[in-house]
C-alpha positions in Angstrom: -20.1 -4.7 -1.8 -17.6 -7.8 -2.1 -14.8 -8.9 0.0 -11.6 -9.6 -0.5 -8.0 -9.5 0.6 -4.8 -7.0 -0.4 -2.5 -9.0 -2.2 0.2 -6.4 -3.8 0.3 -3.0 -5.0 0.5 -1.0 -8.4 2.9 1.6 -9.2 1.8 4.2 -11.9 4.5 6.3 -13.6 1.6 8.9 -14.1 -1.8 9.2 -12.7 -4.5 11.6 -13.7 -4.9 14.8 -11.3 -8.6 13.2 -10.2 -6.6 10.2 -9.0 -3.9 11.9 -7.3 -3.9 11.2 -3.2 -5.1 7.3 -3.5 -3.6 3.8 -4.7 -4.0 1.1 -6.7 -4.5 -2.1 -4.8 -4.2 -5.8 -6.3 -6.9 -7.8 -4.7 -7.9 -11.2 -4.4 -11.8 -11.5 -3.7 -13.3 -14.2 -1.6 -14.4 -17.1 -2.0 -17.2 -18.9 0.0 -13.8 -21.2 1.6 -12.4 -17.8 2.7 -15.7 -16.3 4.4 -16.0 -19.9 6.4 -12.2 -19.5 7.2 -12.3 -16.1 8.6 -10.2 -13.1 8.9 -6.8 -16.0 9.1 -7.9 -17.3 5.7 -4.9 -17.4 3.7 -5.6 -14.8 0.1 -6.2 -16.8 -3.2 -8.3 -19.4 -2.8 -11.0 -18.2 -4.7 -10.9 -19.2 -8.5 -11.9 -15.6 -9.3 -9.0 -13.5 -11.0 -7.5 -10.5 -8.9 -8.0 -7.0 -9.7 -7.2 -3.4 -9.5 -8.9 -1.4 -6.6 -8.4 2.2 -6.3 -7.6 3.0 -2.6 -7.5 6.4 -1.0 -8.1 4.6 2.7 -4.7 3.4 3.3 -5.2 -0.8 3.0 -2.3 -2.1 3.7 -0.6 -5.5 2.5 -2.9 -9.1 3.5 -5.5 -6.8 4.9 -9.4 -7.7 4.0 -11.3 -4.9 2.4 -14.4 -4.2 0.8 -15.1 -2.8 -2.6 -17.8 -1.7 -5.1 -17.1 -2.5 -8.8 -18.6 -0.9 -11.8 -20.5 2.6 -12.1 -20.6 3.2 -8.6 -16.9 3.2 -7.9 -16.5 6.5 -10.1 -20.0 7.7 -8.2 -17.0 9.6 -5.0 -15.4 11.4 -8.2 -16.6 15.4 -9.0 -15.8 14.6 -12.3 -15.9 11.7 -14.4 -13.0 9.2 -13.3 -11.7 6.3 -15.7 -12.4 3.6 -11.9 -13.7 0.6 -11.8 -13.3 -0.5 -8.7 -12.8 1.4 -5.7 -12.3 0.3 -1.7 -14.7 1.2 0.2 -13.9 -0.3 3.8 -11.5 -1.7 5.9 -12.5 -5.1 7.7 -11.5 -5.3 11.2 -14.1 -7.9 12.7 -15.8 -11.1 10.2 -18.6 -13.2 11.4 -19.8 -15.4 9.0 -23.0 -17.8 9.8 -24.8 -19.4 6.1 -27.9 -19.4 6.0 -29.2 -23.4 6.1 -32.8 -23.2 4.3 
């Protein structure tokens, strides 16, 4: 799973029936600055291009979420789904201590 932060919305003119009752988010993912920053870290700092979650958990604007890329964002489908990204959480609380080895 990888962080990041809600930065706008997409708005589809048609969706397929499998997608129907979720979102498309545009998210920022962190960036080691934003994990030692915390939950006030302002989104885009990373170098990392955005990209398009699916969202049927209601993330809303500037809000931190997690999400799974790849084959196992279509793995909550019945039937095969055209997702490559899908939130999986919403982050209330961060605490972030690196590791010094």
């Amino acid at each position: 799973m990888k962080l990041g932060t809600v930065i706008g919305r997409v708005t589809l003119s048609q969706a397929m029936d499998s997608l129907k009752g979720g979102r498309f988010l545009i998210v920022s993912p962190f960036s080691r600055e934003q994990f030692a920053a915390g939950l006030n870290a302002p989104a885009g700092m990373g170098q990392d291009p955005s990209l398009v979650v699916y969202d049927d958990l209601g993330a809303d604007a500037r809000q931190i979420i997690g999400y799974e890329e790849g084959r196992e964002a279509a793995q909550p489908f019945a039937r095969p789904t055209p997702v490559d990204a899908i939130n999986t959480v919403l982050v209330d609380e961060m605490f972030y201590s690196p590791w010094r080895g």
